[in-house]
PDB file as gemmi writes it, atoms N, CA and C in Angstrom:
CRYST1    1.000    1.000    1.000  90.00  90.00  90.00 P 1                      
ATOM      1  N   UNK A   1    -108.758 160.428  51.720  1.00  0.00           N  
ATOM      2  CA  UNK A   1    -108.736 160.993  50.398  1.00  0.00           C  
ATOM      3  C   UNK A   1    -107.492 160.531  49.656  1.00  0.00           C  
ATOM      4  N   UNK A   2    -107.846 160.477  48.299  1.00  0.00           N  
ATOM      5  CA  UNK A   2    -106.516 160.025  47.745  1.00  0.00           C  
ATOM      6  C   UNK A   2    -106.217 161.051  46.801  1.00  0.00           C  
ATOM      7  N   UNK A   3    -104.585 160.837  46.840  1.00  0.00           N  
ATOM      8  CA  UNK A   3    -103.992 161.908  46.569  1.00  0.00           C  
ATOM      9  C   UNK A   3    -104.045 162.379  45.045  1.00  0.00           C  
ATOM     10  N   UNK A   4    -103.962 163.776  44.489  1.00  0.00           N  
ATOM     11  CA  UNK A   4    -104.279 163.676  42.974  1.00  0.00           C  
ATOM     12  C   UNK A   4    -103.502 163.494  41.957  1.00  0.00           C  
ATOM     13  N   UNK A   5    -103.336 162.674  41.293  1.00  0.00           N  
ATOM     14  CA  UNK A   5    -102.310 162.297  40.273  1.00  0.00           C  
ATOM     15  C   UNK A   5    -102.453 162.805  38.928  1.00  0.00           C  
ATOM     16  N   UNK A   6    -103.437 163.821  38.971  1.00  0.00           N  
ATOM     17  CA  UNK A   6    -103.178 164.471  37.661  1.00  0.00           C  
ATOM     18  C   UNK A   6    -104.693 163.765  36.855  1.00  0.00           C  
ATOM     19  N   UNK A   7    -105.743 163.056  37.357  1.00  0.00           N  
ATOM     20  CA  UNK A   7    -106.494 162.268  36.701  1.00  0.00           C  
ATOM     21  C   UNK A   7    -107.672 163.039  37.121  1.00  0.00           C  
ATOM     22  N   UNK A   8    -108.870 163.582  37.004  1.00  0.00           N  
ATOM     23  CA  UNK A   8    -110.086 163.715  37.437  1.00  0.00           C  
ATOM     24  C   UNK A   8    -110.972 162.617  37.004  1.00  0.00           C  
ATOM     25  N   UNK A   9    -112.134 162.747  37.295  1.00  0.00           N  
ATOM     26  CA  UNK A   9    -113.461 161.682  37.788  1.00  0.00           C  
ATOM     27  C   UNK A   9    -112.899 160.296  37.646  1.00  0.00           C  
ATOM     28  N   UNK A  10    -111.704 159.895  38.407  1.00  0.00           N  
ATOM     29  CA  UNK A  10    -111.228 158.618  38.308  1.00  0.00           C  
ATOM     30  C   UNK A  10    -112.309 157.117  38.900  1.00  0.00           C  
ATOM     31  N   UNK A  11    -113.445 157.726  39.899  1.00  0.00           N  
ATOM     32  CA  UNK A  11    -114.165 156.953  40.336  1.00  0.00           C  
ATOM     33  C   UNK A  11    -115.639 157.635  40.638  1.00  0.00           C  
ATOM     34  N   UNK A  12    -116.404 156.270  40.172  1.00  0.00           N  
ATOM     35  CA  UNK A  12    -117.581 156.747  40.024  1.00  0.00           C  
ATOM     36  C   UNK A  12    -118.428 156.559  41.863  1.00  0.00           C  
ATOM     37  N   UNK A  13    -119.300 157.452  41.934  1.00  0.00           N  
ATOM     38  CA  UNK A  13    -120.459 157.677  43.084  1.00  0.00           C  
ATOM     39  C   UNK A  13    -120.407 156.070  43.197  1.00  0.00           C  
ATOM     40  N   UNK A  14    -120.447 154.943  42.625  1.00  0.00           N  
ATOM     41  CA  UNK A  14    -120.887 153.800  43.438  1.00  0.00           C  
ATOM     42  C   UNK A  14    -119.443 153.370  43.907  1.00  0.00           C  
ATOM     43  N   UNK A  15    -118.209 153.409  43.428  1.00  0.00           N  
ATOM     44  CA  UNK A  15    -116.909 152.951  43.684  1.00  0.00           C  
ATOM     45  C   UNK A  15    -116.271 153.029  45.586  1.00  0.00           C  
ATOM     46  N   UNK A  16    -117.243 154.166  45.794  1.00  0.00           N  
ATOM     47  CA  UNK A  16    -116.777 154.815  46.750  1.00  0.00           C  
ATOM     48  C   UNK A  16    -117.026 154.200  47.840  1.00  0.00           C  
ATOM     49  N   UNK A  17    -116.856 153.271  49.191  1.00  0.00           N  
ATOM     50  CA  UNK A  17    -117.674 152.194  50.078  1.00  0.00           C  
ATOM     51  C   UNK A  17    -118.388 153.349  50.903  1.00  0.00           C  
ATOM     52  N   UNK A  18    -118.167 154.918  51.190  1.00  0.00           N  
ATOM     53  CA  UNK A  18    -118.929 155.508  52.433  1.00  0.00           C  
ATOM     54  C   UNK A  18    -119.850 155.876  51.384  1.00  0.00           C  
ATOM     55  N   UNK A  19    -119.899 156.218  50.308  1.00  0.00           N  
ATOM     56  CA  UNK A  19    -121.029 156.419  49.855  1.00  0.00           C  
ATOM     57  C   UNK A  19    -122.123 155.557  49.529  1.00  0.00           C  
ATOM     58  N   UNK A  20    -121.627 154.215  49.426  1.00  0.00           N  
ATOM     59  CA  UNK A  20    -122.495 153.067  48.990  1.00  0.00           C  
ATOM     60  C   UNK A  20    -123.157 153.226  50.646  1.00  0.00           C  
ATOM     61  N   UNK A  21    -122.536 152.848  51.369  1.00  0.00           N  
ATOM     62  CA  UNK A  21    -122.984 152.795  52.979  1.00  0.00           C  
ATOM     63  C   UNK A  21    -124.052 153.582  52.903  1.00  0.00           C  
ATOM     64  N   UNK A  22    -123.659 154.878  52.925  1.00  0.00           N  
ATOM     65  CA  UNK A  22    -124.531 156.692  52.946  1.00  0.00           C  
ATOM     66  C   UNK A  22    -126.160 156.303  52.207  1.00  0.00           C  
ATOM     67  N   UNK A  23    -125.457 155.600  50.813  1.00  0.00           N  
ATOM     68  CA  UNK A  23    -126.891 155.119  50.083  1.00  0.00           C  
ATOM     69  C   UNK A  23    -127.546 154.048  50.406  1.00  0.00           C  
ATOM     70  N   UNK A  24    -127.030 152.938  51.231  1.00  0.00           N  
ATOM     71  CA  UNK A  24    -127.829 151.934  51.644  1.00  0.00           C  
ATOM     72  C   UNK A  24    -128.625 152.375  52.979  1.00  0.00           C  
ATOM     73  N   UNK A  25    -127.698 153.243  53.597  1.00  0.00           N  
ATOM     74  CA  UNK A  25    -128.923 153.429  55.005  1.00  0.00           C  
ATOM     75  C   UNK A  25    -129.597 155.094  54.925  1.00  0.00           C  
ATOM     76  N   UNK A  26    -130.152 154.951  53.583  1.00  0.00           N  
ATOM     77  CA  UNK A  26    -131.081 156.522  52.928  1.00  0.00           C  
ATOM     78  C   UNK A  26    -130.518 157.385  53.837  1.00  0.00           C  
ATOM     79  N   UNK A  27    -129.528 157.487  53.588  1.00  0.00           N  
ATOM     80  CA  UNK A  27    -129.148 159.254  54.625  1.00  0.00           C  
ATOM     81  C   UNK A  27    -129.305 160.538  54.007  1.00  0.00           C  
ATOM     82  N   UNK A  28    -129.700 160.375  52.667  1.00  0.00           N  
ATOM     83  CA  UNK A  28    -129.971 161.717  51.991  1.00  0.00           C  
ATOM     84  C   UNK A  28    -130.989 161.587  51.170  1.00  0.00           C  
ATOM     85  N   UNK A  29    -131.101 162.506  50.129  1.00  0.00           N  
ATOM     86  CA  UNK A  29    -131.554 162.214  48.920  1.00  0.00           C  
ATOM     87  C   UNK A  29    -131.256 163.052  48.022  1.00  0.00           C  
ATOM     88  N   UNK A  30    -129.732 163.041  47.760  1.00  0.00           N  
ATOM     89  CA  UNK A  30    -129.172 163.566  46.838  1.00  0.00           C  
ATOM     90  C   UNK A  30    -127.683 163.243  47.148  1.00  0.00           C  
ATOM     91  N   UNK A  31    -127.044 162.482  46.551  1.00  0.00           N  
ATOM     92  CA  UNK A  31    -125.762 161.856  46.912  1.00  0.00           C  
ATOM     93  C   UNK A  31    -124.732 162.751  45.222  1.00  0.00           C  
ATOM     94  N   UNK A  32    -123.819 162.702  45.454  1.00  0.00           N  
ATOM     95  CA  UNK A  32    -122.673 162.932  44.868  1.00  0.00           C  
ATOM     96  C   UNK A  32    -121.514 163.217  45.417  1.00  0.00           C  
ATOM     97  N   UNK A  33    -120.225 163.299  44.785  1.00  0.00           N  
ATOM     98  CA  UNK A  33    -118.903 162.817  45.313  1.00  0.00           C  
ATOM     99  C   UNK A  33    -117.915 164.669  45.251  1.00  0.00           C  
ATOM    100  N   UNK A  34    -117.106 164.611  46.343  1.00  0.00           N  
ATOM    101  CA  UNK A  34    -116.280 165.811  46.189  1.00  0.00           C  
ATOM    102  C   UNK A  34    -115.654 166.156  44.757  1.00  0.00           C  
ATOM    103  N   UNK A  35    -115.502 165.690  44.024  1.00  0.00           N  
ATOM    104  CA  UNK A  35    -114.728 165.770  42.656  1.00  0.00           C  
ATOM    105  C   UNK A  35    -116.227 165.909  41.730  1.00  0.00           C  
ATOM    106  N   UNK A  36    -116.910 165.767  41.817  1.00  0.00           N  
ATOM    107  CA  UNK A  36    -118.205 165.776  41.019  1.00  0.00           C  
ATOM    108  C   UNK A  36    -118.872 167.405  41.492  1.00  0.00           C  
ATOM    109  N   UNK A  37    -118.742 167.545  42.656  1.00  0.00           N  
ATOM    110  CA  UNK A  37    -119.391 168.880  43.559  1.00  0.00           C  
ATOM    111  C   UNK A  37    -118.291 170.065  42.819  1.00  0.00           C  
ATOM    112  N   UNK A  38    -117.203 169.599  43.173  1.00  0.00           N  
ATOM    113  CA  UNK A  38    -116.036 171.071  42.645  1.00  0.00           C  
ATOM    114  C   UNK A  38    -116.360 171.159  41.055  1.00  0.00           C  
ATOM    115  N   UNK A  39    -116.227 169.866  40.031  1.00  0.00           N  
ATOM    116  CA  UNK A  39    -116.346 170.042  38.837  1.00  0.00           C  
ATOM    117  C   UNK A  39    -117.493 171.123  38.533  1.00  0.00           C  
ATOM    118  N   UNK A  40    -118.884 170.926  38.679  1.00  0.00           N  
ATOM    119  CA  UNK A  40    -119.713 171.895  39.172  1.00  0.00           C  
ATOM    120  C   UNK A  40    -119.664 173.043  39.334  1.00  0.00           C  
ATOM    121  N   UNK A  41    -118.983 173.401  40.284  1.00  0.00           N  
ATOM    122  CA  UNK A  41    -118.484 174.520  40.910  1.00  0.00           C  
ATOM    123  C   UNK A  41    -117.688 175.206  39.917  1.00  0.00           C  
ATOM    124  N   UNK A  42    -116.603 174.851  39.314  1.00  0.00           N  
ATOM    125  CA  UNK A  42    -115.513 174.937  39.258  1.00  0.00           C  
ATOM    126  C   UNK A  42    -115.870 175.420  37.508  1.00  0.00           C  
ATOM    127  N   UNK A  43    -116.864 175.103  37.072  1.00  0.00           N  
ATOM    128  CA  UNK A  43    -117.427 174.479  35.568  1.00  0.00           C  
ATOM    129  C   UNK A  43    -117.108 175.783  34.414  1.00  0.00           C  
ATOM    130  N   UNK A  44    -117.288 177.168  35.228  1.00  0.00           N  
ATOM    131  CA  UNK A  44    -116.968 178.304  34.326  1.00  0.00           C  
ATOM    132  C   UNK A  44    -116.065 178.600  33.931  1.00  0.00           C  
ATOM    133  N   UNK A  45    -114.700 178.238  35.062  1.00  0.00           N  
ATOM    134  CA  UNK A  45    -113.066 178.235  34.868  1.00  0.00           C  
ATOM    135  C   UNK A  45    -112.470 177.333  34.644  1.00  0.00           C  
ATOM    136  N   UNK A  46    -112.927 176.233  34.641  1.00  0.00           N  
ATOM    137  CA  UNK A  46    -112.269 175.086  33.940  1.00  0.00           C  
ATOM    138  C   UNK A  46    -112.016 174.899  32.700  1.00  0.00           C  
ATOM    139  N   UNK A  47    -110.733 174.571  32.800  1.00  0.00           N  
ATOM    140  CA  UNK A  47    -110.264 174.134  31.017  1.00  0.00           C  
ATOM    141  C   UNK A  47    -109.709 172.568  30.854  1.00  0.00           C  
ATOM    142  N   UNK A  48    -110.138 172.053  31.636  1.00  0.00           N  
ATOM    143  CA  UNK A  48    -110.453 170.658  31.818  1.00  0.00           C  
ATOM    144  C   UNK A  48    -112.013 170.146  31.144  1.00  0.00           C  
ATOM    145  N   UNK A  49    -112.689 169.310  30.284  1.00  0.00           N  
ATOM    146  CA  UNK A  49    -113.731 169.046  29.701  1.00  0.00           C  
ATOM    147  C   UNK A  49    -113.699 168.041  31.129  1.00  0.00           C  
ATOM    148  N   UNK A  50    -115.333 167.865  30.771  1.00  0.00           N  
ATOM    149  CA  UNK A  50    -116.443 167.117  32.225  1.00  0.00           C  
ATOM    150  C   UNK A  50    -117.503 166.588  31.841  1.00  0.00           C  
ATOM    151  N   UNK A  51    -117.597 165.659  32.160  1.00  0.00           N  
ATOM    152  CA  UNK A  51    -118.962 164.901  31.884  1.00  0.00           C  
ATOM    153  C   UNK A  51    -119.556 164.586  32.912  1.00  0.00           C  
ATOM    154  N   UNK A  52    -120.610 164.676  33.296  1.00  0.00           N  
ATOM    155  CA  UNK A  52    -122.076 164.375  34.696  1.00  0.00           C  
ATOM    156  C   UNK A  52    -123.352 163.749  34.302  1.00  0.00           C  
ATOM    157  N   UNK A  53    -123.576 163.236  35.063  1.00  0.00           N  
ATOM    158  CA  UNK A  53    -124.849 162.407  34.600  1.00  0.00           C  
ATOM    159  C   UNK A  53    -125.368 162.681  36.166  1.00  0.00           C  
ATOM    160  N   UNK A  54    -127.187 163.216  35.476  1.00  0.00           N  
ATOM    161  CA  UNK A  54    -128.239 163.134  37.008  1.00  0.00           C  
ATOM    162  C   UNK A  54    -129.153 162.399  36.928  1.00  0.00           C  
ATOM    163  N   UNK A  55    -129.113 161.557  37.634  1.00  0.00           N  
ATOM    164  CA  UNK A  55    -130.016 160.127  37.654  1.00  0.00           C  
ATOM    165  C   UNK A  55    -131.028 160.377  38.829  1.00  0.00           C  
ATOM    166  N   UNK A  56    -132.064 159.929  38.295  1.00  0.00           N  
ATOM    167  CA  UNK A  56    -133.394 160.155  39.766  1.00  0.00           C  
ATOM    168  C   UNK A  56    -134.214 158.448  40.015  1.00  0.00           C  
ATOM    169  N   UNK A  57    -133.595 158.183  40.985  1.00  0.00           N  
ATOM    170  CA  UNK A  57    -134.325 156.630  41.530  1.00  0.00           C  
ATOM    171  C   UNK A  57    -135.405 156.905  42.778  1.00  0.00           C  
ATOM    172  N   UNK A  58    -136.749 156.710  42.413  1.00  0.00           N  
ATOM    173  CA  UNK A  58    -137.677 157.191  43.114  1.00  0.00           C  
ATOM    174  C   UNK A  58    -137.327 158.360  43.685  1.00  0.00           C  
ATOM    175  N   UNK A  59    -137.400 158.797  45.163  1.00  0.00           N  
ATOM    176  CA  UNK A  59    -136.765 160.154  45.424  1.00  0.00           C  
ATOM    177  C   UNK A  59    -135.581 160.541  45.686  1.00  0.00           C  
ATOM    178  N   UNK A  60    -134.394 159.952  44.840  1.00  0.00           N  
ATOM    179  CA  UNK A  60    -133.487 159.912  45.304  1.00  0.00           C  
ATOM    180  C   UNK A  60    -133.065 160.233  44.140  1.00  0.00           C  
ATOM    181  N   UNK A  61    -131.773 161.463  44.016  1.00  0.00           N  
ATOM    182  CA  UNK A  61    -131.338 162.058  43.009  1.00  0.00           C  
ATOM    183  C   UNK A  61    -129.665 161.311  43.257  1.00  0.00           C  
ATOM    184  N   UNK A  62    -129.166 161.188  42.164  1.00  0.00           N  
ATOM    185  CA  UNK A  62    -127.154 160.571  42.006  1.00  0.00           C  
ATOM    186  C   UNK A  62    -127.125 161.681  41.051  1.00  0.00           C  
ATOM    187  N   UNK A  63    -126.209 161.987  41.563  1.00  0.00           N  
ATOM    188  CA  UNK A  63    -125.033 163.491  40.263  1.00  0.00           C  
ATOM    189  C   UNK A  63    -123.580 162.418  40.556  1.00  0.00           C  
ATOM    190  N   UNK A  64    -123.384 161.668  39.314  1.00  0.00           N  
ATOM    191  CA  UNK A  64    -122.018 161.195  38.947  1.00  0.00           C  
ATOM    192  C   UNK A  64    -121.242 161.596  38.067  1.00  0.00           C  
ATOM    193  N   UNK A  65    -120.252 161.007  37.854  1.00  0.00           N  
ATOM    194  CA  UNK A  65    -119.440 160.825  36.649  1.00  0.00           C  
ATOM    195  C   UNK A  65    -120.151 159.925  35.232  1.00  0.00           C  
ATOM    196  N   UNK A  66    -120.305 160.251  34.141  1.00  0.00           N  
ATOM    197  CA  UNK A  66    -120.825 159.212  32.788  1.00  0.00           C  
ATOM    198  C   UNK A  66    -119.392 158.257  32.794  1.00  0.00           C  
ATOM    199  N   UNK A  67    -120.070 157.009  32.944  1.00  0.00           N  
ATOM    200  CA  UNK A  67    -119.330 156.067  33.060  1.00  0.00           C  
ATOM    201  C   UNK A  67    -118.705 155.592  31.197  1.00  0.00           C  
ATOM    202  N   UNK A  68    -117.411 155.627  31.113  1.00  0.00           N  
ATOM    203  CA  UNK A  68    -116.805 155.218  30.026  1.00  0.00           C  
ATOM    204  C   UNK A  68    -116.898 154.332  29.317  1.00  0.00           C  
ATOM    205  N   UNK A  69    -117.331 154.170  27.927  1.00  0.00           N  
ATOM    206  CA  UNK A  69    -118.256 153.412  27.362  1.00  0.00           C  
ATOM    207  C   UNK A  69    -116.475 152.592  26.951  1.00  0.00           C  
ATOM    208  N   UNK A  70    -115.992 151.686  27.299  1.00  0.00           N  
ATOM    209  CA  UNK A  70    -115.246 150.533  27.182  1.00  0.00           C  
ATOM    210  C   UNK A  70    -115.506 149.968  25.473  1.00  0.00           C  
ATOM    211  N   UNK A  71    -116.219 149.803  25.085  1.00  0.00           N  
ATOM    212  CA  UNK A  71    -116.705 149.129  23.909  1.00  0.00           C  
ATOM    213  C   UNK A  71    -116.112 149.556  22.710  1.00  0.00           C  
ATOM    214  N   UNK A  72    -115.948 151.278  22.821  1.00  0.00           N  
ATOM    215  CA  UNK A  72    -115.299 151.959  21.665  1.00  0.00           C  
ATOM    216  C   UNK A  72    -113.763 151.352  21.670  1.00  0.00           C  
TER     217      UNK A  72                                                      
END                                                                             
């Protein structure tokens, strides 16, 4: 785990190599990341703003981070 520097959803569900692994050999079907699970959790007391995106690829559900549109 890396340590927190004050940044949330710094990396997205694919960034991560055990999760890419996790998703290449179907070990679930519903993947998302510890910082994505607490945000969630966490969503009523937070005074931190959050963005999530739930994506469904055949039976397979991703709860990520919305990836930062660079362009603006």
């Amino acid at each position: 785990m890396k340590n927190f520097n004050g940044k949330s959803f710094d990396e997205s569900l694919f960034d991560d190599e055990v999760m890419v692994e996790l998703i290449e050999n179907d070990a679930a079907d519903i993947f998302t990341t510890d910082v994505i699970a607490s945000a969630m959790m966490c969503a009523t007391k937070s005074n931190y703003s959050w963005d999530i995106e739930i994506k469904k690829y055949g039976n397979k559900i991703f709860i990520d981070k919305r990836q930062d549109d660079d362009d603006e």
